[in-house]
VMD Tcl script that draws the C-alpha trace (Angstrom):
set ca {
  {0.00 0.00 0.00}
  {0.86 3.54 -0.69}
  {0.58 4.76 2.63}
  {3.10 5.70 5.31}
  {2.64 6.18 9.15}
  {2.15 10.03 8.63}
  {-0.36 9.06 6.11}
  {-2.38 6.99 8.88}
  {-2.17 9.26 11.92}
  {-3.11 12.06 8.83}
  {-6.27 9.88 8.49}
  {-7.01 9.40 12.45}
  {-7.13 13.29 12.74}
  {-9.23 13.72 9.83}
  {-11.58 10.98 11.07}
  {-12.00 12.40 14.27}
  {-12.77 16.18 12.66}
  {-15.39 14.15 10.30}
  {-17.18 12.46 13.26}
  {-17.27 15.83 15.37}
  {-18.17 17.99 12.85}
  {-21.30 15.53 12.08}
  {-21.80 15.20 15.78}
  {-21.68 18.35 17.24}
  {-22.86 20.88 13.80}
  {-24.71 18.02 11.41}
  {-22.51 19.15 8.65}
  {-20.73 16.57 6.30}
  {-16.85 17.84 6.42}
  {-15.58 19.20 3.15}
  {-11.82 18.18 2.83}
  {-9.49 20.56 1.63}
  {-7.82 20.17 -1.86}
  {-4.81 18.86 -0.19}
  {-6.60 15.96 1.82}
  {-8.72 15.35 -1.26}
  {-4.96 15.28 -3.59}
  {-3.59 13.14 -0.78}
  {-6.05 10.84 -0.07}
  {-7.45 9.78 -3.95}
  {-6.49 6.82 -4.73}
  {-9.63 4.21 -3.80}
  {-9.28 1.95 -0.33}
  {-11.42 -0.14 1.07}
  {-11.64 1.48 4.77}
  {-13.01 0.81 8.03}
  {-14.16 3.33 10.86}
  {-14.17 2.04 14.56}
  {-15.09 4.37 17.54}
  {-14.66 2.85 20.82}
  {-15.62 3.94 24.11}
  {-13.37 4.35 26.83}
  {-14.36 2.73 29.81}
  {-12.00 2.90 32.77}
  {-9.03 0.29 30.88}
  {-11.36 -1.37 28.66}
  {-12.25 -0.13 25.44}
  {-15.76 -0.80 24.17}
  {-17.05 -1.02 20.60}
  {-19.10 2.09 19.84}
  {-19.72 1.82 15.80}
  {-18.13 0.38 13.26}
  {-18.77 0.95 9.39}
  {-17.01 0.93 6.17}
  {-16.51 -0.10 2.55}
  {-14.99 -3.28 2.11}
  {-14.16 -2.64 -1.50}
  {-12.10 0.29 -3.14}
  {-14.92 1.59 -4.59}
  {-14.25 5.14 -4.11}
  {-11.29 7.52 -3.65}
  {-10.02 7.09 0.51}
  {-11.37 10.37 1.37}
  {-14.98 10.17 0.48}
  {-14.47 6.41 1.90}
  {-13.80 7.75 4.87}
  {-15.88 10.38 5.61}
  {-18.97 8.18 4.91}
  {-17.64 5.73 7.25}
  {-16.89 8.19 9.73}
  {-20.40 9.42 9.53}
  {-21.89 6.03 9.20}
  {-20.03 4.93 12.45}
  {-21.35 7.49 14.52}
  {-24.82 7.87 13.42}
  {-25.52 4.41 11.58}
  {-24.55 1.63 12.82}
  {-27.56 -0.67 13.40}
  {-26.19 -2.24 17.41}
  {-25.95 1.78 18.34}
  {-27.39 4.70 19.37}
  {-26.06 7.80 17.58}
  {-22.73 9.15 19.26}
  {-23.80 12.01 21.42}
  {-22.11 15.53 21.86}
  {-21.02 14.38 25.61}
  {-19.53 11.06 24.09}
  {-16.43 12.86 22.20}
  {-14.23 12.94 24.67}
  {-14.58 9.40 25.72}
  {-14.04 7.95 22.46}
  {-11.34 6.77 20.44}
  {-11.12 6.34 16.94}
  {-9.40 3.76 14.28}
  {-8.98 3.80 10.81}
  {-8.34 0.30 9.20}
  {-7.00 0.98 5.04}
  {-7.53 -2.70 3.48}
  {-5.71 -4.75 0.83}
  {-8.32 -5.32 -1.61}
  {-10.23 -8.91 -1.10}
  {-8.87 -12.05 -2.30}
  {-10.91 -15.02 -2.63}
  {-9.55 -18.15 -0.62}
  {-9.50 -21.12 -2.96}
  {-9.78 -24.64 -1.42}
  {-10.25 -28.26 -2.68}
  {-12.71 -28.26 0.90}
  {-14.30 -25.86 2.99}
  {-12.12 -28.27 5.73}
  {-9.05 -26.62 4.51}
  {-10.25 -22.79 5.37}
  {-8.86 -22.72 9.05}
  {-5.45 -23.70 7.74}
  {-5.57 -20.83 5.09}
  {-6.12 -18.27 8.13}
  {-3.40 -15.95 9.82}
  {-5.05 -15.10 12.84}
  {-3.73 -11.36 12.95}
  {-3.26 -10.90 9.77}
  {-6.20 -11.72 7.80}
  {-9.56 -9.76 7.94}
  {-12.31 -11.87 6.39}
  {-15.31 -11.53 4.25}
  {-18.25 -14.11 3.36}
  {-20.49 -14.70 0.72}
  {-23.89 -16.74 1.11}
  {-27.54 -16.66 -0.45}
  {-27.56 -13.01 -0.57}
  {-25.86 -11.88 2.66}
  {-22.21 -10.44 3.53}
  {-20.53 -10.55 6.74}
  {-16.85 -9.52 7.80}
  {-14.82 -9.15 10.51}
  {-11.70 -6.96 10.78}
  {-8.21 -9.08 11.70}
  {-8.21 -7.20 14.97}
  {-11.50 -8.09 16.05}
  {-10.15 -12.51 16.21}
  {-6.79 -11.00 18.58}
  {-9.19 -9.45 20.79}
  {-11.37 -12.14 21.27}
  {-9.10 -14.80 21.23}
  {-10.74 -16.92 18.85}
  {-8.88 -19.62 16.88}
  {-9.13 -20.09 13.13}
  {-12.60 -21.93 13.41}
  {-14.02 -19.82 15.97}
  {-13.19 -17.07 13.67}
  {-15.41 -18.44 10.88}
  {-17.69 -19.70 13.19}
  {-18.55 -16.03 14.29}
  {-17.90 -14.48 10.84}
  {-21.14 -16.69 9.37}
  {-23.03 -15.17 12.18}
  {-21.46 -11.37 11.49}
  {-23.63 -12.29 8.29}
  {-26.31 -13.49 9.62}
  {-25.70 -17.43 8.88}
  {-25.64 -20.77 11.08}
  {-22.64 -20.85 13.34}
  {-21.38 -23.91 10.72}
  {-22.18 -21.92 7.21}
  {-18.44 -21.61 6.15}
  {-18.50 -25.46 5.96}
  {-20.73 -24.97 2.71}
  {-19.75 -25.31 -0.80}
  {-21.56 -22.72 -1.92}
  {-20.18 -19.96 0.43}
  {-17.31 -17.90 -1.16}
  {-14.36 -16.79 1.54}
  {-12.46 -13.83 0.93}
  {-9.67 -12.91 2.85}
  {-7.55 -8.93 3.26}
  {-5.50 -7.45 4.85}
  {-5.18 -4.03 6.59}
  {-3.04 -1.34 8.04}
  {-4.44 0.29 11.02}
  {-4.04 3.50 13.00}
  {-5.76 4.44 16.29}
  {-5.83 7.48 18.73}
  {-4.68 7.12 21.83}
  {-6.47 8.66 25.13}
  {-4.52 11.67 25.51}
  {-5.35 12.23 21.75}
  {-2.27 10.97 19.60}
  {-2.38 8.65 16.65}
  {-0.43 5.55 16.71}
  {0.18 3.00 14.43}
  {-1.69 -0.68 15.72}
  {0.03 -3.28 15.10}
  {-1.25 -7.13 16.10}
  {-0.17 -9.74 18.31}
  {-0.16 -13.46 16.39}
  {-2.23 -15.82 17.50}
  {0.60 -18.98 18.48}
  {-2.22 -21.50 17.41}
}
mol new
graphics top color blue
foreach p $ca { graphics top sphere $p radius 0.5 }
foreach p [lrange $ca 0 end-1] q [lrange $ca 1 end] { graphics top cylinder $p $q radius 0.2 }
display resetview
């Protein structure tokens, strides 16, 4: 990818502007013709805003494109948006929320399709920590963010295990022949607490 670590934290800050410009004024943020210049080659991109609680951080919204589909700007200010306002598990952020959340921006490889001779062979094919994941079934989409298996601690079948039900399938729907598994990865940047952005970088899973 054609991004750098000033690129990222550059994308945390703008993130955070986009979210409390939408939270606190209802205005979608124009970028400048810099940001627009720097940011316009297509990404898929993920917003996550957690909350802080005490040392725990708690998921708050989550939204993005998992496809470049449109130049990384406009990507991410729609996901911005979309994570504070949309997201289906959530209220709407509130004005006395911004200071207790923290935002990350995940920039992602674009999909690749996992080929197999059986839908046995998938957990083999799986970096835990490496690879976000995306499935395909009768009509319905699910994926999960290669962050999301660290912080659970789920192995390689846990992780499609709770990827089919991300989508909306059985527990055991990545065991179908008819389900297509795509696999990406991402770089990610995150604010810290006391406001910095920092680039995230994941722990392997030793299984």
């Amino acid at each position: 990818m054609k991004l750098n670590d000033e690129d990222g934290k550059a994308l945390v800050k703008l993130a955070r502007k986009i979210v409390e410009e939408h939270v606190m004024n209802k205005i979608k943020y124009k970028p400048t013709e810099e940001e627009r210049k720097r940011f316009s080659e297509k990404f898929g991109v993920f917003v996550t805003i957690n909350e802080i609680k005490g040392e725990k951080r708690e998921l708050r919204g989550c939204i993005g494109y998992p496809r470049p589909l449109l130049p990384l700007i406009d990507a991410l200010i729609d996901s911005a948006i979309c994570a504070a306002s949309e997201d289906p598990r959530f209220e709407p952020v509130h004005k006395n929320e911004l200071d207790k959340i923290v935002i990350e921006v995940s920039v992602l490889t674009p999909l690749e399709l996992i080929e197999v001779n059986s839908p046995l062979e998938y957990p083999k094919k799986i970096k835990i920590g490496e690879d976000g994941l995306v499935i395909e079934l009768e009509g319905r989409t699910g994926l999960l963010l290669p962050q999301v298996p660290i912080e659970y601690g789920w192995t390689p079948d846990e992780y499609l295990e709770y990827l089919c039900m991300k989508a909306g399938l059985t527990p055991d729907s990545w065991l179908r022949k008819d389900a297509k598994i795509f696999k990406f990865q991402s770089l990610i940047w995150e604010e810290t607490p006391d406001g910095k952005a920092v680039r995230k970088r994941l722990l392997h899973h030793k299984d």
